[in-house]
N, C-alpha and C positions, 0 to 999 in steps of 0.2 A: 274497630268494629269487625267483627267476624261475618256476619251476613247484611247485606243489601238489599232492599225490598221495594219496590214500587209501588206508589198509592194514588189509581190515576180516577177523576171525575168523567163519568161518560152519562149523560142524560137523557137517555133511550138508545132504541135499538136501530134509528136508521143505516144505515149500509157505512155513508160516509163517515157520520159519528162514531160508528165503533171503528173503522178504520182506524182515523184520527188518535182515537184513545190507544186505541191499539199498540201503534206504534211511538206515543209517546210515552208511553209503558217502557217500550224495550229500549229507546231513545238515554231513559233516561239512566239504564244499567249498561249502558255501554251497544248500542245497537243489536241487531238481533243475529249479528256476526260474532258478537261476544260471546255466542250459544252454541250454536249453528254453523259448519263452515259451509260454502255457497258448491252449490251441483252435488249436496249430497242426496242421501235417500231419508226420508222422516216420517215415521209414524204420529200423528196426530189422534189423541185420544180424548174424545169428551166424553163426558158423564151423559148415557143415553140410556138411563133407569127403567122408565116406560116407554108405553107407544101413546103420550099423550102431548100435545101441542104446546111449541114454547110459551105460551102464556100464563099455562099450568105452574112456570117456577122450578119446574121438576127437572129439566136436562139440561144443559147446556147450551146455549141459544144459538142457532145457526150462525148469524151474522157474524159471532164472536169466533166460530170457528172458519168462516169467509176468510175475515179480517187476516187471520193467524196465516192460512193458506195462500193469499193476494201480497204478504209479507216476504211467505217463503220463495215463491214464484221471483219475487224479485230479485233471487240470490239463486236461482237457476235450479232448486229444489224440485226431486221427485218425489211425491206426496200419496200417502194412502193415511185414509181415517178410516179409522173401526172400531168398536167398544164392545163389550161382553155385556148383554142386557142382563136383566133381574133375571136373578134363580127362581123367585118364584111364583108362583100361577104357567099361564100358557108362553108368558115372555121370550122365554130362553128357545123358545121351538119358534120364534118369528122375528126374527133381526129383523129381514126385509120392512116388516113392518113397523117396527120403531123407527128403522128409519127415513119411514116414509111420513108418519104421523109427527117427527121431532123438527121435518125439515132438515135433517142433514145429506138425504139422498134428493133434491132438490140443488143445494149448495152445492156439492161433491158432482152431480149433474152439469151446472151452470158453469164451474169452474176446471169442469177435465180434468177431474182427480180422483184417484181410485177410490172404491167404496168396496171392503169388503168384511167379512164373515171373521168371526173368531173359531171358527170352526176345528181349527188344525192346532195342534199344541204339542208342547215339546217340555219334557220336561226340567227343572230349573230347580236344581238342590231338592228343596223336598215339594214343588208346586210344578202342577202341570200349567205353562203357561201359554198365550199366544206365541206360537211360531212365525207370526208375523212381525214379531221382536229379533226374530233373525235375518232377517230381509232386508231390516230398514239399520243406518246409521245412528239415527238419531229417536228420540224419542219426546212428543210434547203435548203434557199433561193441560187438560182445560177442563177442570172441577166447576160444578154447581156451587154458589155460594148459600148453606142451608144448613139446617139442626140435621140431628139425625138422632130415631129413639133410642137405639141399641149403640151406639159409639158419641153421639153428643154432637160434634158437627161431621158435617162432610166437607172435606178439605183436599190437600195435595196427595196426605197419604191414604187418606181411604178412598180416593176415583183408582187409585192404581187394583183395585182388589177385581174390578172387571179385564185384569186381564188374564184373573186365573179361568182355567175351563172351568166350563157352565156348573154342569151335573156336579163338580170337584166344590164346587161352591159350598154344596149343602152338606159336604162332608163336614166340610171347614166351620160350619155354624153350627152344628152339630155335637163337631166334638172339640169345640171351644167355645160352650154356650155360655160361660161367664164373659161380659164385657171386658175384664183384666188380661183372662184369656186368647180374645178375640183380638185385641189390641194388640198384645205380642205379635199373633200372625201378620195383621197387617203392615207392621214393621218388619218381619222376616220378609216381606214382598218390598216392601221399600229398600231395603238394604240388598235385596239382590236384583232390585231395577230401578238406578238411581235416573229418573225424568231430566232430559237436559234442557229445560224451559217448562215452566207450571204457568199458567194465567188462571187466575181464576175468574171466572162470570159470578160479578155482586151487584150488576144493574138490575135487574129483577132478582132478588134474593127470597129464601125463605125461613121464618118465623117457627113455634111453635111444635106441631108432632110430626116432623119431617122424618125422612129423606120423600115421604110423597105424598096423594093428595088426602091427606089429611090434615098437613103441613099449609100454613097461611103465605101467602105472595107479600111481600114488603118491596116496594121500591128502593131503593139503597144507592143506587148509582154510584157503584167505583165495579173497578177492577184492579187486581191486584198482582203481582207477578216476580218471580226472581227464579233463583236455582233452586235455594235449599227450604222445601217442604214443611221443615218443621218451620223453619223463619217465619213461612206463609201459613202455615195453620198458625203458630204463638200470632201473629198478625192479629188475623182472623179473630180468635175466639177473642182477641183484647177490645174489637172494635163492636162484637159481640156483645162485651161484657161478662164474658167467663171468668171466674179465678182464676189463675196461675194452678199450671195441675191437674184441674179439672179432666183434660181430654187427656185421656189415657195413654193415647196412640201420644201422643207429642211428648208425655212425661217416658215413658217406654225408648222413643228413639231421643231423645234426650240423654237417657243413661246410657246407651248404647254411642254416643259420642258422633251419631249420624246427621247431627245439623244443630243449632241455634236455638236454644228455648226461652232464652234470657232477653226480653222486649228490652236491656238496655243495653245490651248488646248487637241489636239491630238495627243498621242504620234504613230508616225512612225515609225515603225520597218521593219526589212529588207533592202530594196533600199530606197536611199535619192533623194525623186523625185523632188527636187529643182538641182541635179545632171544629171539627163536624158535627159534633152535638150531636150523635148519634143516640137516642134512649136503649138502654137495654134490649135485646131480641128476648122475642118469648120462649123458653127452654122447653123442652119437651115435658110431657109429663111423668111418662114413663121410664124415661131414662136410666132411671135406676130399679125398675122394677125387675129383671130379670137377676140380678144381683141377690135378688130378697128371695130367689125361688128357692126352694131347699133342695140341697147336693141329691139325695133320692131322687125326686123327680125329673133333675136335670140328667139324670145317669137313664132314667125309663126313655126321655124323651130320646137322648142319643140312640136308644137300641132300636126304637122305632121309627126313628126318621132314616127312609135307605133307600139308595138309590144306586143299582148296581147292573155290570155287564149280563148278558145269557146268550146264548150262542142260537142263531138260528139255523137250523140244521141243515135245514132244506137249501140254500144256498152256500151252507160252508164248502169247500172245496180244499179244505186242509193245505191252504197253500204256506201256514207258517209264520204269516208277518204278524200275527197278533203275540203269538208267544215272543218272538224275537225280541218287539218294543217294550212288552208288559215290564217296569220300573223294579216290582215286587217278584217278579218270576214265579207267577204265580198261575201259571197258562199250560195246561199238557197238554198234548197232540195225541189223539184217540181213532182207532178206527173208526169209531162212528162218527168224528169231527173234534172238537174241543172241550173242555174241562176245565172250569174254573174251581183255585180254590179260593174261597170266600171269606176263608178264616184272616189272607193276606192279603184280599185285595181291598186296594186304598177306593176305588170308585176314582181313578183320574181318568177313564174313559180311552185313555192314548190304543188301545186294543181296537177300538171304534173306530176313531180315525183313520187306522191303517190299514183296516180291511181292505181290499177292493172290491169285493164282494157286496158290502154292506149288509155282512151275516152276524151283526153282532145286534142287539137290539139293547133295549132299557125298561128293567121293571123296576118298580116300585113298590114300597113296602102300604099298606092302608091307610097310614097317618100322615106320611108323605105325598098319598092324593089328595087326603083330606083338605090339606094343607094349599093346596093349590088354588082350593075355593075361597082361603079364605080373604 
């Protein structure tokens, strides 16, 4: 058997319960020493989509990230949690507030462990990532367990897509608006930031037109967990009742030789979830509707979704570090201040970041505001 997987019962969300489940997760893949070596540094990453209340379905339940935290503490772990919220609407301008609405900055409060901002990024082959991937040793993934309309579920490799910078997001769905498309990317992010522990939250799961609240709440009680992603997505969509294939992102880093797709190739441990009688989840509706758009219009949509650097004048002081960082070299130094050119720049924002000025601003194209309403 090439990959191991854990399939634990947990039947709500009280403290000690998930505790409990928790660690009989990791218990049962060789402890969470198997992961983890003890006194290092770890970034913790759960799915914090919206700023709406874990009862929604929608994030990653506090507790399940306590539990993970009250684990690492007991192997002497320095701990920061963070996530990259939704690109779109007013999200991506209010972390504070997701995480005050999700309960994680509650948790992160109660337990003395850093809570901070994705704010800072660095770039990673061709994605600007969290630079607070450089900080930390270790890295652990805690995915929502849910459909999703544009990629089919939400799993181990698509929570990793919140650690690209915000603004860089909409580049990305933009100009890989086919789901075939989009899937490859999120593989190129999985392949350049392999998670050393994934759990996934399946006690509150969801149904139907997810990643949010559109998407239906199912009770499901498990949770699931190992190393390798794809293991944990083939898992997932099997107890879902997906075909084989179906999730793109899994059939993708499958051919890429980056994890386990083959359900009899992986060994099961815990609950036999050919045993649960689990009915089919309800698939989204749309899932394949973006697929069906025709290449013209996907090609209009890219040119008008934009979201890109401007210099603000009045505060620049041509001190240099935005050209220095710019990836694309795409930044001239002017007497009057700065100069973008537009024809090369990606929109990863790293010019932003590194002001100290805070003279770079963000405009938007019309249909990229539009879009914010909707």
């Amino acid at each position: 058997m090439s990959a191991k997987i854990s399939v634990v019962k947990c039947n709500g969300y009280h403290p000690e319960l998930v505790l409990q489940a928790t660690r009989r997760s990791l218990e049962l893949l060789g402890g969470i020493e198997a992961f983890i070596k003890p006194n290092s540094s770890v970034l913790v990453k759960p799915n914090l989509l919206l700023s709406k209340s874990p009862e929604y379905g929608i994030t990653t339940h506090p507790e399940v990230v306590r539990a993970v935290i009250r684990i690492l503490k007991e192997i002497g772990c320095k701990i920061t949690v963070g996530d990259g919220p939704s690109v779109w609407g007013q999200y991506i301008e209010n972390a504070d507030e997701v995480y005050a609405a999700t309960g994680i900055k509650g948790v992160c409060r109660d337990e003395d462990v850093r809570l901070v901002n994705f704010d800072k990024r660095r770039m990673h082959n061709k994605f600007p990532l969290t630079s607070w991937l450089d900080e930390c040793d270790y890295l652990v993934n805690l995915p929502k367990f849910k459909t999703h309309e544009f990629t089919l579920i939400t799993g181990g490799i698509k929570n990793l897509f919140g650690l690209v910078s915000g603004t860089f997001k909409i580049e990305l769905h933009k100009s890989h608006f086919a789901p075939a498309d989009f899937s490859k990317v999120l593989v190129d992010i999985y392949q350049e930031v392999r998670p050393h522990l994934t759990i996934i939250d399946g006690i509150l799961a969801m149904e139907g037109d997810g990643p949010s609240t559109s998407g239906k709440t199912r009770q499901l009680n498990l949770l699931l967990a190992g190393y390798d992603c794809v293991a944990l997505d083939t898992v997932m969509a099997e107890i879902m009742g997906i075909a084989p294939g179906a999730v793109l992102s899994t059939k993708e880093a499958v051919l890429r030789n980056l994890g386990e797709g083959q359900l009899s190739n992986i060994r099961i441990v815990g609950e036999d979830i050919k045993k649960l009688n689990i009915r089919p989840f309800i698939l989204p509706k749309n899932s394949t509707l973006v697929s069906k758009i025709p290449g013209p219009i996907k090609k209009i949509i890219k040119a008008l979704v934009k979201y890109y650097p401007y210099s603000l004048r009045l505060k620049c002081t041509r001190c240099g570090h935005c050209v220095k960082v710019c990836p694309q070299k795409c930044i001239r130094l002017k007497k009057q201040g700065i100069n973008f050119d537009y024809k090369r720049c990606i929109a990863c924002f790293c010019c932003q970041e590194a002001c100290p000025e805070a003279a770079i601003g963000v405009k938007k194209s019309l249909l990229a505001k539009l879009i914010e309403f909707i």
